[in-house]
Every structure is written in structure tokens, then in C-alpha cells.
C-alpha positions as CSV (number, residue, x, y, z in Angstrom):
1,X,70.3,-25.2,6.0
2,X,66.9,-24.7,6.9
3,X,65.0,-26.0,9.8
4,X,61.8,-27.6,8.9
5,X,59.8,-29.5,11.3
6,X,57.3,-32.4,10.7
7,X,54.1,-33.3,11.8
8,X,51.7,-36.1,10.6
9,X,47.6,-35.8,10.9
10,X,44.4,-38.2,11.0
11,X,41.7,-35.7,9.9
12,X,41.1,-32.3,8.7
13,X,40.9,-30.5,11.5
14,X,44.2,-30.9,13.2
15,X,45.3,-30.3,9.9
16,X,43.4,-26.5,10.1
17,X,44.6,-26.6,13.7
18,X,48.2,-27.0,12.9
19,X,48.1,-24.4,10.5
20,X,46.9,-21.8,12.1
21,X,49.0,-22.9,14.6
22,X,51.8,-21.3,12.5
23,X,52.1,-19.0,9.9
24,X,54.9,-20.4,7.9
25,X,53.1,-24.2,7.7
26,X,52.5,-26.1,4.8
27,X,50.3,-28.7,4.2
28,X,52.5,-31.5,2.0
29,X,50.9,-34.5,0.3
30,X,52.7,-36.1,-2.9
31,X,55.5,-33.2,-3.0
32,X,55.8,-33.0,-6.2
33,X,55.6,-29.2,-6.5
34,X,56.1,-27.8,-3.2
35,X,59.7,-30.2,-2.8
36,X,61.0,-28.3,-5.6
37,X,60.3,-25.2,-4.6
38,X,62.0,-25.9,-1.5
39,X,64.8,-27.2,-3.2
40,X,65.8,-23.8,-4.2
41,X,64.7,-21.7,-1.8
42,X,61.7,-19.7,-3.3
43,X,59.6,-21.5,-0.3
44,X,60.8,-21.6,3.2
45,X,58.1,-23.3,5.4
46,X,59.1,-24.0,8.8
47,X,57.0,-27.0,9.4
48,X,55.5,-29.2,6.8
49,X,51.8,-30.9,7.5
50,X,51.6,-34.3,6.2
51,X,47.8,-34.6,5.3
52,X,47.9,-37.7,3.4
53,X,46.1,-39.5,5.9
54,X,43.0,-37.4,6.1
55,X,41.0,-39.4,3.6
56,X,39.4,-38.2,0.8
57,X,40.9,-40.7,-1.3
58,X,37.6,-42.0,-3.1
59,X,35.9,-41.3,-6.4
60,X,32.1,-41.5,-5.7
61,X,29.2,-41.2,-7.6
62,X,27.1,-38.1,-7.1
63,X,22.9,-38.1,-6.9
64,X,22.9,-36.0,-9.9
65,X,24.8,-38.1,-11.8
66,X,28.1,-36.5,-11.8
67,X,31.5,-37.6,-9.3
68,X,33.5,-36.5,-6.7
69,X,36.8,-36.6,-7.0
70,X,38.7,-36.5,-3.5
71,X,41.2,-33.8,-3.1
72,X,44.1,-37.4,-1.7
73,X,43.3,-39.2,-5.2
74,X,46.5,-39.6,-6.6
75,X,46.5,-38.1,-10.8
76,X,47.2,-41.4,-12.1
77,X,44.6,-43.0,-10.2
78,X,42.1,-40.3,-11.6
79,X,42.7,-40.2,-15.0
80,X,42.4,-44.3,-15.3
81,X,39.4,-44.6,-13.2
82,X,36.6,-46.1,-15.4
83,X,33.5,-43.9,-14.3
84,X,36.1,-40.9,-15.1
85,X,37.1,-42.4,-18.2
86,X,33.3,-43.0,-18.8
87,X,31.7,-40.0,-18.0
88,X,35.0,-37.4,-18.1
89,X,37.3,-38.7,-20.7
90,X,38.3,-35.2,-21.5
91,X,39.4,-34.9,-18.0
92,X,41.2,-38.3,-18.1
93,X,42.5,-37.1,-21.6
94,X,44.1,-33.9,-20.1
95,X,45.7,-35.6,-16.9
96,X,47.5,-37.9,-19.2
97,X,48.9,-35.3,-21.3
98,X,50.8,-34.0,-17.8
99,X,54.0,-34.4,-16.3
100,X,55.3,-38.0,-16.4
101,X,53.8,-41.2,-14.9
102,X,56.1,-40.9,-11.8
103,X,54.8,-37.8,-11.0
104,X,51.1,-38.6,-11.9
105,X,51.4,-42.0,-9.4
106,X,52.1,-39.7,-6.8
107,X,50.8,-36.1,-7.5
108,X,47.4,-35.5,-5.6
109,X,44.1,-33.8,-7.3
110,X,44.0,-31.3,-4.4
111,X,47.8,-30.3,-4.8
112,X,47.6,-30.4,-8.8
113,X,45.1,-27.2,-8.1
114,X,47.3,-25.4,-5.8
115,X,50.7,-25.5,-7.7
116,X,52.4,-22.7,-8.8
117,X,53.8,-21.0,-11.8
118,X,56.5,-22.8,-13.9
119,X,57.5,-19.1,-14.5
120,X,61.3,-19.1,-15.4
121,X,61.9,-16.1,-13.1
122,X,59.5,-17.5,-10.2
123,X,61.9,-19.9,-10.0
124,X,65.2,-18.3,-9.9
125,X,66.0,-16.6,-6.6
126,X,68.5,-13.7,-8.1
127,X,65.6,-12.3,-10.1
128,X,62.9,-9.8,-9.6
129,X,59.5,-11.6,-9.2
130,X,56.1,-10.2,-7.8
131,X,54.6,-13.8,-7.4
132,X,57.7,-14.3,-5.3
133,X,58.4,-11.1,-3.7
134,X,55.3,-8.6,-4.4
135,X,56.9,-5.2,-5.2
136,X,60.0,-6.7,-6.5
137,X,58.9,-6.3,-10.5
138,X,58.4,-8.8,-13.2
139,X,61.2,-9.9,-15.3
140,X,59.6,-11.6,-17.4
141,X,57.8,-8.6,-19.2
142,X,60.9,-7.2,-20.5
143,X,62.9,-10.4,-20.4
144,X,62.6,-14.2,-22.4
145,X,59.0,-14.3,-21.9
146,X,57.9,-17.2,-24.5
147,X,55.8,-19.1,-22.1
148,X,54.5,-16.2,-21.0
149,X,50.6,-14.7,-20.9
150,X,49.2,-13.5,-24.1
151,X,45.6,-12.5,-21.8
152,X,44.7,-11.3,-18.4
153,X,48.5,-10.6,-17.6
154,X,49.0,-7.0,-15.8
155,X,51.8,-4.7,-15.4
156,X,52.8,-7.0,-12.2
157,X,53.1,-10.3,-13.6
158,X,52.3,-12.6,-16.9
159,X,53.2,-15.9,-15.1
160,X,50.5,-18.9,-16.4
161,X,49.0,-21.4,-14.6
162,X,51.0,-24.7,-15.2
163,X,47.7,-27.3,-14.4
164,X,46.1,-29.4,-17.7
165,X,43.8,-30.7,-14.8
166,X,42.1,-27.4,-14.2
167,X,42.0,-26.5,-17.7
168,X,39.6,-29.4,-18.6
169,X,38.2,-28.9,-14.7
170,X,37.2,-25.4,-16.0
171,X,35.8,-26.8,-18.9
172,X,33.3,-29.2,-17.2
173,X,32.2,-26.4,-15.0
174,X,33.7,-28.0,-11.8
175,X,33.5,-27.1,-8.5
176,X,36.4,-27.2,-5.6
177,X,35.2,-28.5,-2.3
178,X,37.1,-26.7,0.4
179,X,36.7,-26.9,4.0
180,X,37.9,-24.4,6.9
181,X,37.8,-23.6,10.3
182,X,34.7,-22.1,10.3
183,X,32.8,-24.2,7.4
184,X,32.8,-25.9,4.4
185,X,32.0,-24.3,1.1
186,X,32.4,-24.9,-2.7
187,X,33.7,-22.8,-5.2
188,X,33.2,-22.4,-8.9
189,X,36.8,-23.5,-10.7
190,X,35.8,-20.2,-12.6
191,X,36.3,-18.2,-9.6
192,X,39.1,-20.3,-7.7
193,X,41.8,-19.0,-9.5
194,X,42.4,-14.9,-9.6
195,X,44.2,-12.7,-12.5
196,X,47.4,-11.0,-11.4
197,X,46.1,-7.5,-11.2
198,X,47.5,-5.6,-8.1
199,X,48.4,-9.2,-5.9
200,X,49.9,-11.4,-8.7
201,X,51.6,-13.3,-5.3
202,X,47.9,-14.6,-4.5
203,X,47.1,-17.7,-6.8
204,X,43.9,-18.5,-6.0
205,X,40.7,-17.7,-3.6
206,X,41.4,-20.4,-0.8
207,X,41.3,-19.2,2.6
208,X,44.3,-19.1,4.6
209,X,42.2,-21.2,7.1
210,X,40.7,-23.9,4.5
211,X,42.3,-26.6,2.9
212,X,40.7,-28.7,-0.7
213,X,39.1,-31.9,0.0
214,X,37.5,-32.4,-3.0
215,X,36.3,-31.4,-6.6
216,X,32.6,-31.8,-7.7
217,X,32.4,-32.7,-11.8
218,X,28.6,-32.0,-12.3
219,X,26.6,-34.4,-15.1
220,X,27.1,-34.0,-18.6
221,X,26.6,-34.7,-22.2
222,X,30.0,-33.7,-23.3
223,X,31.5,-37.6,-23.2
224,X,30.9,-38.0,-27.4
225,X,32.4,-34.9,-28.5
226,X,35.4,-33.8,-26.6
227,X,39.1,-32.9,-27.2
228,X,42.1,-32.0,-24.9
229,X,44.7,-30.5,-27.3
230,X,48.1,-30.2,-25.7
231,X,50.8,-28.0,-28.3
232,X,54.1,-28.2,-26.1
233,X,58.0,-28.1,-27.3
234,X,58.8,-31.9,-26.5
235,X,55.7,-34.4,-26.8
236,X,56.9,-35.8,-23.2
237,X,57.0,-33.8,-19.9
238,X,56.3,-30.1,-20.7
239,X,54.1,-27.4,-19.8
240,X,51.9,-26.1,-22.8
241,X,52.7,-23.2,-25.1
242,X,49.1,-23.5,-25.6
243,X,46.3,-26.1,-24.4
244,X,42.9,-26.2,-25.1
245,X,39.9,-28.0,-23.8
246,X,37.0,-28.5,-26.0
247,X,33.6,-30.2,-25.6
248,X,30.5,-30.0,-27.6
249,X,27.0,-31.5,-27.0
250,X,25.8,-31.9,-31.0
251,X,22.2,-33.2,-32.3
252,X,22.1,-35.8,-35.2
253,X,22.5,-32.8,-37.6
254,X,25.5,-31.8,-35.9
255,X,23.6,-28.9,-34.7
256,X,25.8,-27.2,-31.1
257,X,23.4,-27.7,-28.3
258,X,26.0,-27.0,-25.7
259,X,30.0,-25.7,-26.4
260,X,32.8,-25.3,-23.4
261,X,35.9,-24.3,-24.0
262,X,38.7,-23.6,-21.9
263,X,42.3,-22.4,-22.8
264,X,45.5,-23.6,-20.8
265,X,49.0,-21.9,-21.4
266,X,48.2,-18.2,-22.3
267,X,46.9,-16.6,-18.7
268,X,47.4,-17.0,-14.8
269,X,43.9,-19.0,-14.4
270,X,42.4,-21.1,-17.3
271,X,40.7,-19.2,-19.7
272,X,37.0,-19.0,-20.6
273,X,34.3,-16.9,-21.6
274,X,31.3,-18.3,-21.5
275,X,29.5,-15.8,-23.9
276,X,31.9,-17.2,-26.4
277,X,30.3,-20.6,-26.1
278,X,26.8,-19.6,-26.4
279,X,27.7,-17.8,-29.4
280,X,28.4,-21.2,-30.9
281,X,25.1,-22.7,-29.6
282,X,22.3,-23.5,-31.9
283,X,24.7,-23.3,-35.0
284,X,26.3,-26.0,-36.9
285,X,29.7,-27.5,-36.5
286,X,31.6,-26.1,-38.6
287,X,35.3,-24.1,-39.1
288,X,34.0,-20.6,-39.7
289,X,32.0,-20.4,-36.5
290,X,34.7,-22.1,-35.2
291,X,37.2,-19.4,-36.7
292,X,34.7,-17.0,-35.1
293,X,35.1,-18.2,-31.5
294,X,39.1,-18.2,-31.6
295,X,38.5,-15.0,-32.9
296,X,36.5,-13.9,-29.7
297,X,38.4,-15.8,-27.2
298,X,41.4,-13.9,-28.1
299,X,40.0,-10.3,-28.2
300,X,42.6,-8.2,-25.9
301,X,45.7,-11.1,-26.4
302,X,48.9,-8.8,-25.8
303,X,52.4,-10.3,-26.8
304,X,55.4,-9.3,-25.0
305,X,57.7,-9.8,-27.6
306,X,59.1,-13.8,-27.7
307,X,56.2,-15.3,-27.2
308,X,54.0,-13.1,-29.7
309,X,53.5,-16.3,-31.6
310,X,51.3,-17.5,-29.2
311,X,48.1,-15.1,-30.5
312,X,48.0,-16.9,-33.8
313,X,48.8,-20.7,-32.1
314,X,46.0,-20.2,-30.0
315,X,44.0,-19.3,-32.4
316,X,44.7,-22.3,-34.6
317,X,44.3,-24.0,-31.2
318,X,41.0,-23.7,-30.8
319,X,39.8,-24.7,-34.3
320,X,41.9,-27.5,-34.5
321,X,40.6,-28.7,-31.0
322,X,36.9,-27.8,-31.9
323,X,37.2,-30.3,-35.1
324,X,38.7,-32.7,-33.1
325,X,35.5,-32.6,-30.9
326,X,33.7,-32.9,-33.7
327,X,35.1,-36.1,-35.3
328,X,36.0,-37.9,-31.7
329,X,32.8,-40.6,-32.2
330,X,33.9,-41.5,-35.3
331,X,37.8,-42.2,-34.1
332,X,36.1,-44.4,-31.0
């Protein structure tokens, strides 16, 4: 049995303070990842940091017309807020699509950005994993690797990124609010999250020293046109095979002012390339220039052999999700 010691805080900087304190800390707020992982021993913190009481618990509205979500906002309580619902519904749309309502009622938005890989071989102890033990290998390049990344992957490591949230998050052109011992700072959702390359062990690009207390959504027009398209095994509680997040900003004549789209389920950070969307600006709606941008979105995709379906899904994907976009006004 392990040893794990406890500690409860009141504010985010005995929160930094306790983990520096110690090497092997974690902060812990609804669990629902980092229990598991615990569970079966692929992390073995020695003290956990309870940081539910640190605040950041509010929605707010921002000057520019956009919110703040705070990093202690429970999932559930996001996704059925009405200014998110509002203003965001493809982010409300993608939240919903996650995990069960248990886990939503307790799952926080800061810790649904910091969870890891669902990665079958992550999780199991008597395999090689270089997210779990860098140096070790990947199993899952040679081994059952249908969930597996069709883009960005490396010789290291094709793990994906589990989180709907930051699909749509990455879509909306979010930013993460972080603070740390020396200051606070915000970071593109484009940039938080890092490709495998030669450290696929490192998820993201939060500081050792900082912890997330917050996530930015700027203003937008994308609350018409919008589509979070979620293609899974079971329609209840799994991770996708392939997710996309689509929003348009269209004139009366269905002309594209403005296109974002973000993939979920085929790398180890959302993918987007925003060259892809302005390709789609200033042209009509329609499924050739959307056949164009699946097209361009998947330039590189590499199977690994089980999950070489995954290429032409996604591309479906994204046409499919586009034309959803398209039609969501008239389904309101």
C-alpha cells in the first residue's frame, strides 16, 4: 500500500507553496481522473492538495463580451449555465457529449484540461509506455492501436487527448488562465497542449510551479451556426473515435465570414489549422469546399494499422459537422 498524505488549502498560493514543497504533490479537485490513475498504480503521488476551496467557482461576464469560466466550475454546472448555453452552446454541446452525468456533477473545468490519455497501454502497468515511463517504447504503434493518432503522433507515442471540452475550447479560440509563483499569465488553448515529439510524457505547457484557475472564451458570432459531432463505439460514456467541432459565422447568402474547426480523437492536442479555415472564408456553404477542408485538415494522417479507418471517418467528420453548422438555425 501506498502512503499518501493529505492536505486541504484556502487560496492559491499555499496551494503553489505546498507544491513546491514536494515533488511528488498533486493538486486533486473532483478526482475523477487522477483517482483512477491511482487506482492502478500508473501515478504514485505522495501527498494529495485538495484545492477545492480556492475559489474560482464563478462564471462571469467579461468587458468584451465574452466569459470566464473558473478553473473550480464543476462540467455540469458549465455546460447548463444559460450565458454558456447562450453565447457558447457548442461548448455546452461538447461537455454534454462527455463522460456520464456523475462524472460531469463532479469533474472540474480546470482538471478536465489536465487529464491524461485514455491510451490502452498508459493504463496498464506491464506494458511499455513513453507517457508513462519515457524511454520505455510505445506499444501501441505496433500493438491494437484503433483509438490511436492518425496526425501529429511521433515515433514515441500516438496516445490522443481524451477532453471534448478542449476540442470545442480550441475551437472558440480560448485562452487558459494560469497562475504561479512568480505570476499570472494566459495561454492560447492552441499552444497549451504539446505534440509527442521527443517528451510524449509532457502533456501540456503548464509550469511545474502554476496551477489553472480559469479559461477565457473571447466574444463571438459563432452561436447560429455551430456543431459538436461526437462518432464513438457506444452513444453513452466513450471517448471519440473521431470528434469534431465546427462553427461558422455566415451572411444572409450563406456566404463564410468566419470558419473554426477543431478535431478531437485523432492527435495528442486538438487539432486545428487555422489556414484551413480561412480557406473557407469568403466562399459559400457548401459540400465541395467543405470536402476541400477535410481534405486539407488531413494532409499527413498516418494509420498504424487498426485504426486506419479513422483517415476516411474523419474526413466524413468534418463535412458532416460543417452541414450540420450550416442547418443548426433552422433545427432551433
Amino acid at each position: 500500500m501506498n502512503r499518501i498524505s493529505y492536505s486541504r488549502v484556502q487560496n492559491v498560493n499555499d496551494a503553489l507553496h505546498q507544491l513546491a514543497a514536494n515533488n511528488n504533490a498533486k493538486f486533486i479537485a473532483g478526482g475523477t481522473n487522477l483517482l483512477d490513475l491511482m487506482k492502478i498504480n500508473v501515478m504514485q503521488p505522495d501527498h494529495l492538495i485538495d484545492i477545492n476551496h480556492i475559489g474560482f467557482n464563478t462564471i462571469t461576464a467579461e468587458s468584451d463580451g465574452g466569459l470566464k469560466l473558473g478553473a473550480m466550475v464543476t462540467n455540469a454546472d458549465t455546460a447548463y449555465d444559460k450565458e454558456v448555453i447562450r453565447q457558447y452552446p457548442l461548448l455546452s454541446e461538447a461537455m454534454l457529449s462527455a463522460a456520464s452525468a456523475q462524472l460531469r456533477n463532479m469533474a472540474t473545468n480546470g482538471g478536465n484540461l489536465m487529464q491524461r490519455t485514455r491510451c490502452y497501454y498508459f493504463y496498464d502497468t506491464s506494458m511499455p509506455c513513453n507517457k508513462r515511463e519515457p524511454g520505455s517504447g510505445c506499444s501501441a504503434i505496433d500493438g491494437y492501436n484503433r483509438m490511436h493518432a492518425i496526425l501529429g503522433g511521433s515515433a514515441r507515442c500516438i496516445a490522443v487527448h481524451p477532453s471534448d471540452m478542449a476540442v470545442a475550447l480550441t475551437a472558440l479560440d480560448a485562452m487558459v488562465c494560469v497562475s504561479g509563483t512568480d505570476a499570472a499569465r494566459e495561454i492560447p488553448i492552441t499552444s497549451f497542449y504539446r505534440l509527442p515529439d521527443e517528451d510524449p510524457h509532457v502533456d501540456n505547457n503548464l509550469g511545474r510551479d502554476e496551477i489553472i484557475t480559469g479559461i477565457r472564451l473571447p466574444a463571438s458570432n459563432f452561436s447560429q451556426h455551430y456543431s459538436y459531432l461526437k462518432l464513438r463505439d457506444r452513444p453513452s460514456y466513450a471517448f471519440a473515435l473521431v470528434s469534431v467541432a465546427a462553427a461558422l459565422e455566415l451572411d444572409a447568402d450563406h456566404k463564410i465570414i468566419k470558419a473554426r474547426i477543431a478535431l478531437g480523437g485523432v492527435a495528442h492536442k486538438p487539432w486545428r489549422i487555422p489556414e484551413v479555415e480561412e480557406r473557407l472564408e469568403g466562399k459559400v456553404a457548401g459540400d465541395e469546399i467543405f470536402k476541400e477542408a477535410a481534405e486539407m485538415l488531413l494532409v499527413g494522417a498516418q494509420g498504424y494499422g487498426y485504426n486506419n479507418f479513422k483517415i476516411e471517418l474523419a474526413k466524413r467528420a468534418i463535412v458532416r459537422a460543417l452541414q450540420q453548422a450550416v442547418n443548426k438555425q433552422a433545427e432551433a
